[in-house]
C-alpha positions in Angstrom: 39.3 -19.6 8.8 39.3 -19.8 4.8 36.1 -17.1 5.0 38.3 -15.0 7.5 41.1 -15.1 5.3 38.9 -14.4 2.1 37.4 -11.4 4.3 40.5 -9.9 5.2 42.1 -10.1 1.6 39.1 -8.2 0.4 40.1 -5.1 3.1 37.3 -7.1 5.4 37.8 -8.0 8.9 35.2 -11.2 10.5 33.9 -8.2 12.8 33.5 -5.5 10.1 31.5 -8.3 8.1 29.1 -9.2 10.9 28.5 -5.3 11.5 27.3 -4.7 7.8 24.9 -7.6 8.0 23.4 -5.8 11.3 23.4 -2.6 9.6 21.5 -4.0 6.9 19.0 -5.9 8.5 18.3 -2.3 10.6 18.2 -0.7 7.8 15.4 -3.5 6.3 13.3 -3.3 9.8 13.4 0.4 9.4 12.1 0.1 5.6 9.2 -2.3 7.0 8.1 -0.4 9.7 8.2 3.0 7.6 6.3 1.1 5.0 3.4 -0.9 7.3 3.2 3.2 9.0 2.8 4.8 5.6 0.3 1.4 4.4 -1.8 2.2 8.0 -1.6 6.6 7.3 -3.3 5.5 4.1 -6.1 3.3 4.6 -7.1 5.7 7.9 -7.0 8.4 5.5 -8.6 7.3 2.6 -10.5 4.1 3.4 -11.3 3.4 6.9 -10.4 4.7 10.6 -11.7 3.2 13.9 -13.5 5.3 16.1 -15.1 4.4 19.7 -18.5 5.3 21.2 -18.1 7.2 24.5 -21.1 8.1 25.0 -24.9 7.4 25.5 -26.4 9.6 22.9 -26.8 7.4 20.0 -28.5 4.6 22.5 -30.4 1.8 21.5 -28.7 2.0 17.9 -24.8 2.7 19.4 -23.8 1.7 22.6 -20.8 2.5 24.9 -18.3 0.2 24.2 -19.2 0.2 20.9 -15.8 -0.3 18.5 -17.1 1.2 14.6 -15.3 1.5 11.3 -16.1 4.4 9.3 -16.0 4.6 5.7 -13.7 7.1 5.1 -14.6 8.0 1.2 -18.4 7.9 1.4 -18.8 11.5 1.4 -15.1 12.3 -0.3 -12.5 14.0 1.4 -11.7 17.5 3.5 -8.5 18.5 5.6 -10.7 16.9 8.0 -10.0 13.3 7.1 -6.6 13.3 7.5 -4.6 13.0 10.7 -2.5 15.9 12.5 -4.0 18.4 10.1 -1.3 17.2 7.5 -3.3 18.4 4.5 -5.3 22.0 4.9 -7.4 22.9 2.3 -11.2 24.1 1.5 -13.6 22.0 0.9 -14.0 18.8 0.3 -13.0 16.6 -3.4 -14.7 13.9 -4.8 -17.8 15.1 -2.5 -20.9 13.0 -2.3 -24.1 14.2 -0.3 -25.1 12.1 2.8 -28.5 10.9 3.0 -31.0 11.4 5.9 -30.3 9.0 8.1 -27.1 8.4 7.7 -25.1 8.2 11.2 -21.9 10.0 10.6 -18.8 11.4 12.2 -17.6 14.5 11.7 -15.1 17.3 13.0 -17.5 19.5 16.1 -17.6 23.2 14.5 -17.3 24.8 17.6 -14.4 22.8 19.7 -11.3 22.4 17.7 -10.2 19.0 17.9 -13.4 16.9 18.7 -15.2 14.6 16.8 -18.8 13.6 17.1 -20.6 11.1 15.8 -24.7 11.7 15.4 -27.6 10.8 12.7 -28.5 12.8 9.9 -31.9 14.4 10.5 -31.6 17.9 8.1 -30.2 18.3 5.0 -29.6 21.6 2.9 -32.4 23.5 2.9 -34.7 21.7 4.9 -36.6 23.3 8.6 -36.4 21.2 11.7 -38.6 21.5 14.8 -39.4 19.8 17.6 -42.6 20.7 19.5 -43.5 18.5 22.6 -41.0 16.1 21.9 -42.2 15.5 18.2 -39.8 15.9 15.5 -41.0 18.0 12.7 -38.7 17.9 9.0 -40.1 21.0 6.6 -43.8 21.1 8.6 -44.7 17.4 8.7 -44.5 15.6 12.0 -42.1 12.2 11.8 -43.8 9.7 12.5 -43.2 7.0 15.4 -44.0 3.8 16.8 -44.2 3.2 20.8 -42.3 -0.9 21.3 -41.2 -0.6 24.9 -39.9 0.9 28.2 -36.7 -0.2 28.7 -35.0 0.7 32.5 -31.5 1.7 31.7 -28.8 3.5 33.5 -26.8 6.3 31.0 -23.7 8.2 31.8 -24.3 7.3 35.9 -27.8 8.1 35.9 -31.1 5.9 35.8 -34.5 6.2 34.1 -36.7 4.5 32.1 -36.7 5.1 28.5 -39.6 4.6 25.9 -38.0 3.0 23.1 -39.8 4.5 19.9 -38.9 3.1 15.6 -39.1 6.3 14.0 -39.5 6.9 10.4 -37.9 9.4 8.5 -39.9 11.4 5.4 -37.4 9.0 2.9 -38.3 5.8 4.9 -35.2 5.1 7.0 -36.3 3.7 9.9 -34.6 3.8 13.4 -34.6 3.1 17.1 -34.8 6.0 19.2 -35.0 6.6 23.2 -37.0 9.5 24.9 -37.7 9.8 28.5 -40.2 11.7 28.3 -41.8 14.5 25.6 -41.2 17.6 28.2 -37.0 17.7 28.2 -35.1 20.8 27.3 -34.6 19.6 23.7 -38.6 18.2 23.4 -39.4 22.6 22.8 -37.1 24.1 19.8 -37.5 26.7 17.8 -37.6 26.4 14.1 -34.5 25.9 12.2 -33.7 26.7 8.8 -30.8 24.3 7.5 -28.1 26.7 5.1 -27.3 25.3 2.2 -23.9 23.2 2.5 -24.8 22.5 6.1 -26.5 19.4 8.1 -28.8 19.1 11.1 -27.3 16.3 13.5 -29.7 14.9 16.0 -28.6 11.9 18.6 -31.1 8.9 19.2 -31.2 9.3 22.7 -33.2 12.3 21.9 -32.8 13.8 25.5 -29.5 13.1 26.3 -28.0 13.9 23.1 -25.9 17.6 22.5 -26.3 18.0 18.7 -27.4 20.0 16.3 -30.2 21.6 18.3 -27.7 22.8 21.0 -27.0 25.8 18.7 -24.2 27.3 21.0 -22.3 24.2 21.3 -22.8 22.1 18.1 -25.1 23.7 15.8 -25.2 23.2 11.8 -22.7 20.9 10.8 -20.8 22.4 7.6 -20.3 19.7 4.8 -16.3 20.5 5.0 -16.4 18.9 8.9 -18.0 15.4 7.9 -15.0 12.5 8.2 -17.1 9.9 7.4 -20.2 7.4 7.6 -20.2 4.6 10.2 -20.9 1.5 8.8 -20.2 -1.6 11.1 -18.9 -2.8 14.2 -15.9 -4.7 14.6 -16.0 -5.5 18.7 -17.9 -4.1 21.3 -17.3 -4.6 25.3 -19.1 -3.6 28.2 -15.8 -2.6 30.3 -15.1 -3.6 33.6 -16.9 -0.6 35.3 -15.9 0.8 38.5 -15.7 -3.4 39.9 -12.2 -3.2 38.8 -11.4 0.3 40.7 -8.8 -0.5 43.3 -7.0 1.2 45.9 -3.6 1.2 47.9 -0.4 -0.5 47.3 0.0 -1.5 43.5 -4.0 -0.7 42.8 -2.8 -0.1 39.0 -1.7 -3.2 38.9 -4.5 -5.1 40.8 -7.1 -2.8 38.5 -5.4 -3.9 35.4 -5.5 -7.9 36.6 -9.3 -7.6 37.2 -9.8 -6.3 34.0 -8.2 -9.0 32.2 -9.6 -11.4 33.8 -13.5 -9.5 33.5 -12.5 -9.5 29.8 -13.8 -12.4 27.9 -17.3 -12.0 29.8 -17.3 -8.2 29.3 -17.3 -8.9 25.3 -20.9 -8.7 23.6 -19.9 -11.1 21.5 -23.5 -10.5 19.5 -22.6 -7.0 18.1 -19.4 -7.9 16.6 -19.4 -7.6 12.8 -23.2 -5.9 12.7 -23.8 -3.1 10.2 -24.7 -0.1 12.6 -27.8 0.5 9.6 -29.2 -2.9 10.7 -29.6 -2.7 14.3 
């Protein structure tokens, strides 16, 4: 009563009191959540951004599933590395050269809005050929190892790979997959990188669309790289199609089996690895 009393001598009634508090306290969740937003925009944009492997054509290195940070300000920064297009400008600032080997996502030159990620093969001036399934950097052969056949099914279809550590010309050394040496890709002709441009080559060497499908990726300008992939923070198998359901409340019967798949879908031993280690 004597706080009622004090409230309404001050021009205050209890319930105009008790809706400035709740005006305030919006007004402080609204000043958190623009500040954790604006705290996220900037380490996305300048530090680090998640990205997920949806494909098969970085296999043995990356594998689908496969959740990556990338470093964000290994190679500076172009209107590529921000979100929504929010910054447009030419370029990039604080620019640093990538080196061979390097597996890095960048912006797809010739479909607006994709991203890719792929391995460095060509840098700025160099020729790249492959003849019979032999990669060739500025005339020399790369040389590669045979380890094993590995049976794997990729993107719905089966075959057995040869699994191959290649060695690039500055010593980088690398898994890679080939079916066999006589695939569309194994027969190129020779390609002249342009200065400020990149060759990009997957490790699943024939089922990979990089760099050497000229009408669909090409050369990779220096302006479309978002940034180097350093390691991976989870990685899960998924629950496949033995979670697909049909009928009467299938979403939510699919989305039960998938929980419950979860924990053993997990590869549990490629959490934390650094994607230049594996």
């Amino acid at each position: 009563m004597e706080q009622a009393a004090l409230e309404e001598q001050n021009g205050k009634t209890p319930a105009a009191g008790q809706d400035a508090r709740q005006d305030d306290d919006i007004y402080e969740l609204f000043k958190a959540i623009l500040a954790a937003a604006l705290i996220a925009l900037f380490i996305r944009s300048f530090l680090f951004e998640p990205f997920n492997i949806p494909s098969g054509s970085l296999l043995p290195t990356l594998q689908i599933g496969d959740y990556l940070f990338v470093e964000k300000y290994a190679y500076g920064y172009s209107k590529y590395s921000f979100p929504f297009g929010v910054i447009d400008f030419k370029g990039r600032v604080w620019g640093a050269e990538p080196h061979r080997g390097d597996i890095v996502v960048f912006r797809q030159p010739k479909e607006a809005g994709i991203d890719y990620i792929k391995r460095v093969i060509g840098l700025p001036g160099d020729t790249v050929q492959v003849k019979g399934g032999r990669l060739y950097i500025n005339g020399q052969m790369v040389q590669r190892r045979f380890v094993d056949d590995e049976y794997k099914t990729d993107d719905g279809s089966s075959a057995i790979y040869k699994r191959y550590i290649e060695t690039l010309p500055n010593g980088v050394q690398h898994y890679i997959y080939e079916i066999s040496d006589h695939s569309y890709y194994d027969n190129t002709p020779l390609y002249k990188v342009p200065q400020g441009d990149y060759f990009m080559m997957g490790d699943n060497r024939d089922r990979s669309l990089d760099s050497r499908a000229m009408g669909h990726v090409g050369f990779v300008p220096a302006e479309n790289l978002i940034g180097k992939a350093e390691f991976i923070f989870f990685s899960t198998r998924g629950a496949g199609d033995a979670c697909d359901r049909t009928g009467a409340l299938a979403l939510v019967r699919s989305f039960a089996c998938k929980l419950i798949a979860w924990p053993e879908a997990v590869r549990y031993g490629r959490i934390f690895k650094n994607v230049n280690n594996i």
